[in-house]
Steps between C-alpha positions, in 0.01 A plus 500: 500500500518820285517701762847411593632607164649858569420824291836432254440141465131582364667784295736215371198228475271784287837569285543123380104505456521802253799393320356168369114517548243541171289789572448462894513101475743228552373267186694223507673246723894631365421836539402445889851286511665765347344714786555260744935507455523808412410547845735242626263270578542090314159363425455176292256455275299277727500794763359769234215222393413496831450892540271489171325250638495669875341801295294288208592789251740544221539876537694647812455856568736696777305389840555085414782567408634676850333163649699243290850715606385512823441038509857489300623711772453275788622219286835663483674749308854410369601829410535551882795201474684713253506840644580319880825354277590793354449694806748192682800598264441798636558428887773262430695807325503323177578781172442164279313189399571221261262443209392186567421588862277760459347282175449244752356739759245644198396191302415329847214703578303232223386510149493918497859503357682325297837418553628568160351863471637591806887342439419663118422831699752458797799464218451861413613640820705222648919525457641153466194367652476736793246775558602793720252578643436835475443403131214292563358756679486724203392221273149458736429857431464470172180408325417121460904383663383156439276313251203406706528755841350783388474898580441354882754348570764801382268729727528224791857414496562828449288653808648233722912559393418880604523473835675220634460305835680747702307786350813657278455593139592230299480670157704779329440892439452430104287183541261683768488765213383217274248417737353858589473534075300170534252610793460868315423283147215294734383797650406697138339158425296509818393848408436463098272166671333709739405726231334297282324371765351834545491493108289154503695284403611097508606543865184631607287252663352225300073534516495193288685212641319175448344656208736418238833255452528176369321151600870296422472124422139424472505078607136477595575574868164660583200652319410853473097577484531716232283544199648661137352649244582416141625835323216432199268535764548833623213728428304794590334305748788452745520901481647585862532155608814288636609236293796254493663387143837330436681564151781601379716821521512615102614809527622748824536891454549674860615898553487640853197385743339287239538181280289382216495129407372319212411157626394248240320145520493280191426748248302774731621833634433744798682822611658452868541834665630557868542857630642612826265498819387410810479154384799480262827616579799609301664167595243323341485699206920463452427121579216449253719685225808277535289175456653391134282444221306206400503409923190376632310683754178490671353860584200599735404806337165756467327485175425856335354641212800633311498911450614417130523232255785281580618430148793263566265250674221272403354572798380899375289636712577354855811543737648316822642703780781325659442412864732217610745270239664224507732305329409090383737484284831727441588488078900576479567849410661459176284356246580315159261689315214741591156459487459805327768428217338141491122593394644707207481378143828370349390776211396810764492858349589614804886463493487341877663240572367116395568174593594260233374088474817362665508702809102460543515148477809492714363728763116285457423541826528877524343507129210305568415801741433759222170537455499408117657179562250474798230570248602197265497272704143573600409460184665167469326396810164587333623297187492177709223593701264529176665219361416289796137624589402476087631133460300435818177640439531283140585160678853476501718348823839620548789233518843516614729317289885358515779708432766205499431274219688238351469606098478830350188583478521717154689272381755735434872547608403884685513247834627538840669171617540442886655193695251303613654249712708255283354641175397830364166661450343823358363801611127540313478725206146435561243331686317369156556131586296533797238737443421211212551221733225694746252507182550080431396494920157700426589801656361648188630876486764594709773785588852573654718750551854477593853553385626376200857437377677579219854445427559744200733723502342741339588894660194668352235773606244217559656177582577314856673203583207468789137648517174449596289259299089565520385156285178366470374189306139397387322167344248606214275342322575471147694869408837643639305822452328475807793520674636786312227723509495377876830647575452787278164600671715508904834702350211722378336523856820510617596807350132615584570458875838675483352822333240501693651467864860610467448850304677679775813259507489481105523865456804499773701238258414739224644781650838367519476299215271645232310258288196501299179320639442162479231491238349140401154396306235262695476243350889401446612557144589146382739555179630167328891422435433500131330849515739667695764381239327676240445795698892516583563449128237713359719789746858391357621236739631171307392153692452212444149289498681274825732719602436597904464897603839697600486699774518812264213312291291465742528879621441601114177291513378656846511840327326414184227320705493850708443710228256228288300372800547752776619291767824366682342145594446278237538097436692366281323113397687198278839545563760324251541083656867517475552817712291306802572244785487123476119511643301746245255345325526558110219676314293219376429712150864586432805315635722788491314683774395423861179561705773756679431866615712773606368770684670899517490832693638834252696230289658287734398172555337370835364176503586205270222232516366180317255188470741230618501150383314302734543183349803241610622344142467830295688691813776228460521569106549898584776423777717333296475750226619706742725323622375433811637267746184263539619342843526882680151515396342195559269593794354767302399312155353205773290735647317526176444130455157506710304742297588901501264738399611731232645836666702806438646735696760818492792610721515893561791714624372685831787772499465584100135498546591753710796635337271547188161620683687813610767585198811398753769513259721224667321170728757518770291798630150253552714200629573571877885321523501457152752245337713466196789317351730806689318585807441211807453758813347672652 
């Protein structure tokens, strides 16, 4: 079919295909439409998803697309209808033509035009809604006449009006000296094209097509037998070989014949270089460069040992040399912040620019790709992951527990109420009831973690109206001690596991946020209430013998217990009884204290733990001291009235465990989508 296409109608076919390809391809479906009309040809949608799927590509270089013209060809082309009624004014001697005749005549060639640009454009020229017609011929000379016809259709009309059907000269001395300007204009282009063909340039022909462009919509259509290599695997040993990898573009500098690419994966680095050759052509290079940052490619490319250190990578000492790309995933050009600004310190020496709280955590997604951020949340990972495989090895089976409960189960107001039906219910402040209720069915020691709600509205560096919860609960035999030093003993191995595995990602937090290491003493320093109140008076702070810890208290105390003991994880044993829930069991010696513990990371508390009451008639008597409604918590004091072994147990905060392990100075930056009483999204 192409062959029927003459010389000037593949001139006119390769002039569309220049004007609105992306470096030698058609890339998307409105590009080839706008092709398609410029041309004066009408396809529909359905028509153009046929010719992708004809070709089963996304990318359509100059040959397909002198096939599709040539298929919308023989299905008609309405620009024909126009120029045979224009041509028909001419042989019936007519010097005029109503507006909405020749609107009609245009907007019924199909969806190409639309009738109000071409009345809009029509009123310009038209006296009293009549356009002589030597008018309209001067109108289609100019560039773009109408909205959607196009540089061919001015060239078309135009060719056709110049001779007419009984060969005379249909167009005047000045507007043939419009036209011999025009064809001396395309000839300089022709010439300035030809020589950077001879220069090498984009025009020359394309050595890598089918080596790069983009994979569009991937819908799990097919599968592709290919095997990638993760970037932290690349090593001396794949020196010289062919590998494929998929990550992310961090970074694109190109000059001339060659581009260099940073491509990233999770928190890992390589050096991307592609350099004109017999295997990759300017066109790819120019491609390659325009992909925007943060898109996601895949890349076949040679592995080499790099001629010099790469310093900007984490990947040193190897290289990848570029031989075909393409694009999974397309990031927008514009970005709300940069990677690069992101994985600066608020506090940076450097005078670049930062990104501030709010914008991270309203940007998370993009945040959460720096690799500090990617770095804490390792870290956290490795906080449940000891927790988990410590309780485990000791005996302990992890429970899930209800988050919708029908009393608060602090017995506090800090509650979120929900409809529930025809009544109301609560979001749990904690799963204490349960982990108890577990112990009174012999399940002996047992652990959960899971979020945990708090309705307090308080806007501070280390509260959350929702975070994760890691609680455990134990039966002893005769001392709440066992528990304590139970749960002090796994923090400890905790902390062990996280130093010990997760030096890399620790010393990545600290880079961006410098803090001193976490320092604690094996075993856990257990301090009692009463001696930490001397110690905070003996040091100038006034409290009281039953007064609970400020927040500002409780920092003071972390510091003295730095500099005294040497540590930033200690215990803190026999807590005050009026400061503590319903549940805690008073200390049998001294009614004004509790067989409660509090446990804390550089001054800050983490845990809050207890013995709990475990009998039914002396948890009734605490209730309603507190003031308890006894009917919301019926099913929990019956499920003490068959014998319940004594227990105790502790509820720690996964992201200030966290927050506190690595010197973060807010806990929005260890929860992933953190929230607070002014921030519900992301």
């Amino acid at each position: 079919m192409i062959e029927h296409f003459s010389q000037k109608r593949i001139d006119e076919i390769r002039e569309c295909f220049n004007l609105y390809s992306d470096n030698g391809f058609v890339n998307s479906s409105s590009q080839l439409r706008c092709i398609l009309r410029s041309l004066g040809y009408a396809p529909t949608q359905q028509r153009i998803n046929e010719h992708y799927r004809k070709y089963k590509r996304q990318s359509i270089d100059f040959a397909v697309l002198l096939e599709i013209a040539a298929i919308e060809a023989q299905a008609g082309d309405p620009l024909v209808e126009v120029i045979k009624a224009l041509r028909g004014l001419d042989r019936e001697g007519k010097q005029s033509i109503r507006v909405d005749e020749l609107t009609n005549i245009l907007s019924s060639i199909g969806e190409r035009m639309n009738k109000a640009e071409i009345e809009s454009t029509l009123s310009q020229i038209s006296v009293n809604g009549i356009v002589p017609h030597q008018k309209l011929i001067q109108m289609i000379s100019r560039p773009n006449p109408l909205a959607n016809g196009g540089r061919i259709i001015v060239k078309k009309m135009a060719d056709e009006q110049e001779v007419g059907a009984d060969g005379e000269k249909k167009l005047s001395k000045k507007e043939l000296n419009k036209l011999a300007k025009k064809a001396k204009k395309m000839e300089l282009q022709e010439q300035k094209t030809d020589s950077t063909k001879k220069e090498g340039g984009d025009n020359e022909e394309d050595a890598s097509v089918g080596c790069y462009g983009t994979y569009g919509l991937i819908q799990s259509g097919d599968q592709k037998d290919i095997v990638f290599t993760e970037l932290m695997n690349i090593n001396k040993e794949l020196d010289g070989k062919e590998i494929w990898i998929r990550g992310r573009i961090h970074a694109t500098r190109s000059k001339g014949n060659s581009c260099f690419i940073v491509i990233r994966h999770r928190v890992h680095t390589a050096q991307l270089a592609l350099f004109k050759s017999e295997q990759v052509s300017k066109q790819m290079i120019k491609f390659v460069a325009s992909i925007p940052k943060e898109s996601i490619i895949d890349v076949k490319a040679k592995v080499l040992v790099a001629e010099q250190e790469v310093a900007a990578c984490t990947q040193k000492d190897m290289e990848l040399h570029g031989l075909q790309v393409f694009v999974v995933s397309a990031s927008e050009q514009r970005l709300p912040l940069q990677i690069e600004d992101a994985s600066r310190g608020e506090n940076d020496p450097s005078g670049l620019a930062v990104v501030n709280l709010d914008t991270r955590l309203d940007n998370r997604v993009l945040d959460l790709r720096t690799p500090t951020t990617q770095a804490i949340f390792r870290i956290q990972d490795g906080v449940c992951f000891h927790f988990r495989s410590i309780l485990r090895k000791r005996g302990f089976t992890e429970i899930h527990t209800p988050k919708i409960i029908s009393a608060a189960s602090e017995g506090g107001a800090n509650v979120f109420t929900v409809s529930y039906f025809k009544g109301n219910a609560y979001l749990a402040q904690s799963p204490q009831l349960y982990k108890q209720m577990a112990i009174a069915g012999d399940f002996d020691k047992v652990y959960t973690i899971g979020g945990v709600f708090r309705a307090e509205d308080s806007n501070t560096h280390r509260h959350m109206t929702e975070f994760v919860g890691l609680d455990l609960e134990m039966a002893f035999k005769f001392h709440y001690h066992e528990v304590l030093q139970t749960i002090g003993d796994v923090l400890i191995n905790v902390f062990k596991g996280l130093q010990q595995e997760y030096a890399h990602e620790i010393e990545a937090v600290r880079q961006q946020y410098p803090a001193e290491p976490f320092e604690f003493c094996e075993p856990a320093l257990v301090l009692k209430y009463a001696d930490a109140v001397k110690l905070l008076r003996e040091h100038g702070t006034e409290i009281g013998d039953e007064d609970d810890l400020s927040t500002p208290v409780e920092k003071f105390l972390g510091k003295l217990v730095k500099e005294k003991y040497k540590t930033d994880f200690y215990i803190l044993d026999k807590f005050p009884l009026a400061v503590r829930p319903f549940y805690t069991m008073p200390d049998p010696h001294d009614k004004r204290y509790s067989n409660s513990y509090d446990m804390f990371m550089r001054g800050e508390e983490i845990l809050s733990g207890a013995q709990r009451i475990h009998d039914p008639e002396y948890l009734i008597e605490r209730a309603k001291h507190h003031k308890v409604e006894l009917s919301q918590i019926q099913a929990y004091i019956d499920s003490f009235r068959y014998g319940c072994p004594p227990h105790a147990g502790g509820g720690i905060g996964l992201e200030r465990v966290t927050m506190l392990f690595l010197g973060l100075h807010n806990i929005r930056l260890a929860s992933l989508f953190p929230r607070d009483p002014k921030r519900i999204t992301p």
